[in-house]
MILO-841487 format. One line per field, with one value per residue (C-alpha): residue number from 1; x, y, z. Coordinates in nm, 4 decimals. Layout:
num c(NUM | ...) .
px c(X | ...) .
py c(Y | ...) .
pz c(Z | ...) .
REM end
This chain:
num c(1 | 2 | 3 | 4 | 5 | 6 | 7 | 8 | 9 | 10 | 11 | 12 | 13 | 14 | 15 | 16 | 17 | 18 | 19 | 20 | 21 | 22 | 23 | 24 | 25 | 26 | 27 | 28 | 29 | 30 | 31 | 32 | 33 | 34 | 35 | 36 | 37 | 38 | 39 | 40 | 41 | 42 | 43 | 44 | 45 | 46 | 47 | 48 | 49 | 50 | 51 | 52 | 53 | 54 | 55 | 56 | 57 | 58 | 59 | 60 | 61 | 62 | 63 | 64 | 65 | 66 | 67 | 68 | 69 | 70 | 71 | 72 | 73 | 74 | 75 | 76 | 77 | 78 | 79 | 80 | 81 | 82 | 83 | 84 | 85 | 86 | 87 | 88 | 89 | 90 | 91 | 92 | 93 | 94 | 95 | 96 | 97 | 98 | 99 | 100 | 101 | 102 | 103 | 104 | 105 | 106 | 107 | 108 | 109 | 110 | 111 | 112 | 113 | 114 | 115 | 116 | 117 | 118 | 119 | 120 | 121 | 122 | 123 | 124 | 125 | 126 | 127 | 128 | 129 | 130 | 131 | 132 | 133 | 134 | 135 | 136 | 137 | 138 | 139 | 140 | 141 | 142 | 143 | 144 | 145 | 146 | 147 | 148 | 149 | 150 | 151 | 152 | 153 | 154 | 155 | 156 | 157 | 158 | 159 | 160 | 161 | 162 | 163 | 164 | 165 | 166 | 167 | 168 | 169 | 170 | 171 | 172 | 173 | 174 | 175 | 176 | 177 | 178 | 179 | 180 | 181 | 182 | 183 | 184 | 185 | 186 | 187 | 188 | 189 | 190 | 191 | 192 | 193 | 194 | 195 | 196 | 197 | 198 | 199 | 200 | 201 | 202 | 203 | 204 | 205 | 206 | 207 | 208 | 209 | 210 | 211 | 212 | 213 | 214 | 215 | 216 | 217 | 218 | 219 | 220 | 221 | 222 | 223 | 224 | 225 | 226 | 227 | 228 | 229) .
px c(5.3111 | 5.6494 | 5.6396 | 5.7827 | 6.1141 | 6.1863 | 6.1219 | 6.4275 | 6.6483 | 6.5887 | 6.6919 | 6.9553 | 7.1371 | 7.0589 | 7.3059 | 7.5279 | 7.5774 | 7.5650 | 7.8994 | 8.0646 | 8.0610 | 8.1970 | 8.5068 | 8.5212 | 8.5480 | 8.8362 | 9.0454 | 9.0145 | 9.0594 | 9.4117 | 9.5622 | 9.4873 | 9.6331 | 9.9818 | 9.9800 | 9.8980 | 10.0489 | 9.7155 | 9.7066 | 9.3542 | 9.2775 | 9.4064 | 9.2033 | 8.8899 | 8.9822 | 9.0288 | 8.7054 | 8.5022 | 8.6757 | 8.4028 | 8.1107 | 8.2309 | 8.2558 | 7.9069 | 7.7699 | 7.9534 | 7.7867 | 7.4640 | 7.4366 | 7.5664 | 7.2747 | 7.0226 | 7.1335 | 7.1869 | 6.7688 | 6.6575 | 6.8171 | 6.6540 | 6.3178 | 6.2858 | 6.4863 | 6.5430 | 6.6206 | 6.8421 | 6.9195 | 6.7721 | 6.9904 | 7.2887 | 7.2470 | 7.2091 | 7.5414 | 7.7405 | 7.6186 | 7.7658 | 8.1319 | 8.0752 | 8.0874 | 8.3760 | 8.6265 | 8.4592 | 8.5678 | 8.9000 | 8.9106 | 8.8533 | 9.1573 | 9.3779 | 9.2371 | 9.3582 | 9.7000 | 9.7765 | 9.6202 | 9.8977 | 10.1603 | 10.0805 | 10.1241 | 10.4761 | 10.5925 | 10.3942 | 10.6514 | 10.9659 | 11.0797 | 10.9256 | 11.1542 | 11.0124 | 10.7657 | 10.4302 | 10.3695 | 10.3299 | 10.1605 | 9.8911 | 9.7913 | 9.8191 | 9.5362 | 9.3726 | 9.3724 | 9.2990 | 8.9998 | 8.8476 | 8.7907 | 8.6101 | 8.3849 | 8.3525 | 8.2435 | 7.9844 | 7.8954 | 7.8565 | 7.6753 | 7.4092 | 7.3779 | 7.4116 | 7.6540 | 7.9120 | 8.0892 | 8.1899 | 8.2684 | 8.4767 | 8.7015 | 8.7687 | 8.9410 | 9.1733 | 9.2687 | 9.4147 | 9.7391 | 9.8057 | 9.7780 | 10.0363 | 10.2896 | 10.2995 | 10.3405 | 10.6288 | 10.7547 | 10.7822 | 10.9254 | 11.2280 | 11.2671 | 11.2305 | 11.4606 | 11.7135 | 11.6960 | 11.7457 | 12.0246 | 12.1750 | 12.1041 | 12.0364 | 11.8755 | 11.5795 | 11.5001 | 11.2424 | 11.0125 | 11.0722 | 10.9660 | 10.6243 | 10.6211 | 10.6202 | 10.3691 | 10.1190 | 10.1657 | 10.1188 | 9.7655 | 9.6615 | 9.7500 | 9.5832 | 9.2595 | 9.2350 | 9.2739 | 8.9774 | 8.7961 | 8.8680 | 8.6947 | 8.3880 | 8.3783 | 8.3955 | 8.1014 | 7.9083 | 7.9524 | 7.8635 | 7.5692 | 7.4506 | 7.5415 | 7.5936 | 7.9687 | 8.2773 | 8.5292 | 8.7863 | 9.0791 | 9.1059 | 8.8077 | 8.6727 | 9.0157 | 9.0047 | 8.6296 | 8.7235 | 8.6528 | 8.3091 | 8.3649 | 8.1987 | 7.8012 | 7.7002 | 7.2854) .
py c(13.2101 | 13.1325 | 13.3803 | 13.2176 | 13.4181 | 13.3210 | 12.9739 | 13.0793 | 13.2460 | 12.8988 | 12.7185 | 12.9207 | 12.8816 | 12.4659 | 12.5046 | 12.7594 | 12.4961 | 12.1866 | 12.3286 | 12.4099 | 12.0853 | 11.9333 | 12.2042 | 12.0990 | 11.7195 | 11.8733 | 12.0213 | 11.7022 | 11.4689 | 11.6745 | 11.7122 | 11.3588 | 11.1960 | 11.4016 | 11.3230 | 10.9683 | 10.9056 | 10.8168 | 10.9303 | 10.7900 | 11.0436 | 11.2647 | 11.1284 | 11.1708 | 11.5372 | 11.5552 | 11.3665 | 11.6211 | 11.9490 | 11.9191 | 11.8959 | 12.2368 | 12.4259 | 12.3069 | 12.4098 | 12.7916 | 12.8488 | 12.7153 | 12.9229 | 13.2322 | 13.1825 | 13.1319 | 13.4493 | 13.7030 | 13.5442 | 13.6533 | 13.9937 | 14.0325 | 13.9312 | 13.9735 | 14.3445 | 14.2469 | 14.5292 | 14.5669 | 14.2428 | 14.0004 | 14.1913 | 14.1699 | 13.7956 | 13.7359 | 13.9644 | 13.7915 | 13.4955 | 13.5311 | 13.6066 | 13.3258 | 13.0825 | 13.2642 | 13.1946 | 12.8708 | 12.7938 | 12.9013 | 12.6745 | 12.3936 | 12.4567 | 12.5222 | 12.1716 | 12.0034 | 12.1682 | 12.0214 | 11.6506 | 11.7308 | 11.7899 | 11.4765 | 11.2376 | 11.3703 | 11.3456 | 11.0370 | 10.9054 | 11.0333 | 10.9199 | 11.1842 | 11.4740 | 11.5812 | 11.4343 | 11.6230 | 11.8165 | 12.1559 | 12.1427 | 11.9350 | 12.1749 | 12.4673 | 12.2372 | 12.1884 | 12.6200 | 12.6468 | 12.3710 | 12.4717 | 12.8425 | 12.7147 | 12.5267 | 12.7957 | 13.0752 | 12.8628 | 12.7957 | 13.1808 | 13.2173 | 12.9879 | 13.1247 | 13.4494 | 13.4668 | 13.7745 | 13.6997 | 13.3335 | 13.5432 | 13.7634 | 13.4704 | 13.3366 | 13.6694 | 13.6804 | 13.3347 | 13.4160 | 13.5205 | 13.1792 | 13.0385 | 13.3077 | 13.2557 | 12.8456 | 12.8989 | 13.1420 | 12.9264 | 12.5977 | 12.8162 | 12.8864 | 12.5122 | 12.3965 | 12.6561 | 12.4894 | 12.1409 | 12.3079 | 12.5177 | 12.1287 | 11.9103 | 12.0058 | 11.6821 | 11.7550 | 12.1190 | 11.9422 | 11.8024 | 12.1017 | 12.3212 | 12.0940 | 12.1198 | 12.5194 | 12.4873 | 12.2968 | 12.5354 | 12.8529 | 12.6740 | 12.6244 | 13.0112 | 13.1094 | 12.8707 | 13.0486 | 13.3957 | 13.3011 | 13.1698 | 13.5067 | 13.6975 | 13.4759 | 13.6012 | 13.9752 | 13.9140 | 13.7695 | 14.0519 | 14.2728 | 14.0508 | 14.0107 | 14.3722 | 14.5747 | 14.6819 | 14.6301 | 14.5293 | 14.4701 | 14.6498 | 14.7336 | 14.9495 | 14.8609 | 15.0095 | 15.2931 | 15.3923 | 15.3082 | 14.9898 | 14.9379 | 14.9172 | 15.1227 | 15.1032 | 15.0803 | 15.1837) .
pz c(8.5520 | 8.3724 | 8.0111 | 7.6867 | 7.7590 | 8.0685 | 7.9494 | 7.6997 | 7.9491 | 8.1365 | 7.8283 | 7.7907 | 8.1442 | 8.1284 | 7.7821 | 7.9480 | 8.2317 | 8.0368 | 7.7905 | 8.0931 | 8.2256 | 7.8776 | 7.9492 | 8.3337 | 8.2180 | 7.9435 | 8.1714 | 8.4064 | 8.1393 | 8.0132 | 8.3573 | 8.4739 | 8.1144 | 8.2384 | 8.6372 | 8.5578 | 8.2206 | 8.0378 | 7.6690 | 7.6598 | 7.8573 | 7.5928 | 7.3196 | 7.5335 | 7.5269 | 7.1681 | 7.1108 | 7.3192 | 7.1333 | 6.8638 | 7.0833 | 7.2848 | 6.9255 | 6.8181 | 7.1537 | 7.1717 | 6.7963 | 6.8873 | 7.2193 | 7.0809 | 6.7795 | 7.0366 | 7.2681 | 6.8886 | 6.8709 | 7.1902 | 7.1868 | 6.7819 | 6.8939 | 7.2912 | 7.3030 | 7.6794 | 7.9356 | 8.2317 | 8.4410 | 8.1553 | 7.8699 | 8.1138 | 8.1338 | 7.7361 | 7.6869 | 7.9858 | 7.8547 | 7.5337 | 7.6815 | 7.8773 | 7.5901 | 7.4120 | 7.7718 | 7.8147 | 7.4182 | 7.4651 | 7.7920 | 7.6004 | 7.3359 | 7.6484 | 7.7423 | 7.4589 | 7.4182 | 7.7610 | 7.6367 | 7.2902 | 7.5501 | 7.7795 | 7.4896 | 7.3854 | 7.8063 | 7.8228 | 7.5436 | 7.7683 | 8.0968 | 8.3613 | 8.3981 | 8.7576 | 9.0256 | 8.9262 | 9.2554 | 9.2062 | 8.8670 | 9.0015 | 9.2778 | 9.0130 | 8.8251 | 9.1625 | 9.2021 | 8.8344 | 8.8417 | 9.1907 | 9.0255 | 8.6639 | 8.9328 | 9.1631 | 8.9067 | 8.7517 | 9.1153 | 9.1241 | 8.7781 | 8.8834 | 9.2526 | 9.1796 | 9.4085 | 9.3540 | 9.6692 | 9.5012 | 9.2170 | 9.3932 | 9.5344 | 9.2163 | 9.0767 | 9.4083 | 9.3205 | 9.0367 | 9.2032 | 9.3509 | 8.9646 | 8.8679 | 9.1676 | 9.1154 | 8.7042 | 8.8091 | 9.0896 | 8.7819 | 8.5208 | 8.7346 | 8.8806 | 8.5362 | 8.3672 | 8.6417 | 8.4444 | 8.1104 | 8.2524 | 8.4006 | 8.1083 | 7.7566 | 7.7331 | 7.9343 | 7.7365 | 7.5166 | 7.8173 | 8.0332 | 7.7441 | 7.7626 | 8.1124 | 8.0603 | 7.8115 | 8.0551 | 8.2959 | 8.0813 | 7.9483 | 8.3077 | 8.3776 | 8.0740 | 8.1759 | 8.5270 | 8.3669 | 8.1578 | 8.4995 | 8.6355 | 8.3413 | 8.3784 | 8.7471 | 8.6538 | 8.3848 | 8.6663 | 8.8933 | 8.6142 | 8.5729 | 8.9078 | 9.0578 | 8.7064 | 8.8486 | 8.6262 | 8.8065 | 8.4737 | 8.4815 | 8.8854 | 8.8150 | 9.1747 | 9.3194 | 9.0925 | 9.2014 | 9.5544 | 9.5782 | 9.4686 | 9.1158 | 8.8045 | 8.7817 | 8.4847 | 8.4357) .
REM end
């Protein structure tokens, strides 16, 4: 028979799940209003900042509750605390979100600098990893988890690969340093939003198998991370 608390801890995933999907539509929204030049888009992204803020507080109330009243143990306490950095990376997804939508309406205003080919599959990388560790949260799948922290390398090498090609423009024309500057900025919000993917995946593992992983701690304890009991 399902307790009270895991009634909660039910609750509490279904909100977990349902704030991440308000960032997943963000982060959609923002790239798609700069690849195709749609500062509605943009204002949908805006619109929905307010709704991710109201959901972080509300879930980080409800999870400060449960640990006050409940005094959970082991895996359940490990889900309430990873539950609660959850929302703070998911938050801070969201304002990456909507500092790409700001920059899409300023290029959207300019002729397009560059065909948008590499920046796009860096949103691709960055998007399939925020869908892949919530995949993992839900699954309990470490493995998934896993993948998205060795993606995080491909994020890095395409935001290095656009700095240079766009540093070439500014170098060429000192016209174009404004919307290559924007570019940059896009770029270095998608890097930061897959860094934030990847510390979701190492509170999962932590969740799921009670290993930290953070800091190469798995390569430092040979490769199966630090237990933590």
């Amino acid at each position: 028979m399902e307790t009270h608390f895991q009634k909660e801890l039910q609750e509490l995933e279904e909100s977990l799940l349902k704030m991440a999907g308000l960032v997943e539509g963000a982060i959609s929204d923002a790239v798609q209003s700069l690849v195709k030049r749609d500062s509605d888009l943009a204002q949908k992204t805006f619109e929905g900042e307010d709704k991710i803020n109201d959901m972080e507080l509300a879930i980080d109330d409800s999870c400060l509750k449960l640990l006050a009243l409940r005094h959970p143990v082991a895996t359940d306490l490990r889900f309430i605390t990873s539950a609660m950095k959850i929302i703070t990376d998911l938050e801070r997804m969201g304002d990456q979100a909507v500092n790409i939508a700001e920059r899409a309406i300023s290029l959207n205003q300019e002729p397009q600098l560059k065909p948008y080919i590499d920046i796009p599959r860096m949103a691709e990388i960055t998007q399939s990893m925020v869908k892949d560790v919530l995949d993992a949260f839900v699954n309990q799948d470490p493995k998934l988890a896993r993948s998205v922290c060795e993606r995080d390398d491909l994020v890095d090498g395409l935001n290095d690969q656009v700095f240079r090609e766009l540093l070439t423009y500014m170098y060429g024309d000192s016209q174009t340093i404004a919307r290559a500057v924007h570019l940059m900025i896009v770029c270095r919000c998608l890097e930061r939003i897959a860094d934030h993917a990847t510390n979701l995946a190492e509170d999962v593992i932590f969740m799921l198998d009670a290993r930290v992983i953070k800091h190469h701690a798995d390569v430092k304890e040979g490769g199966e991370g630090r237990n933590i009991t």
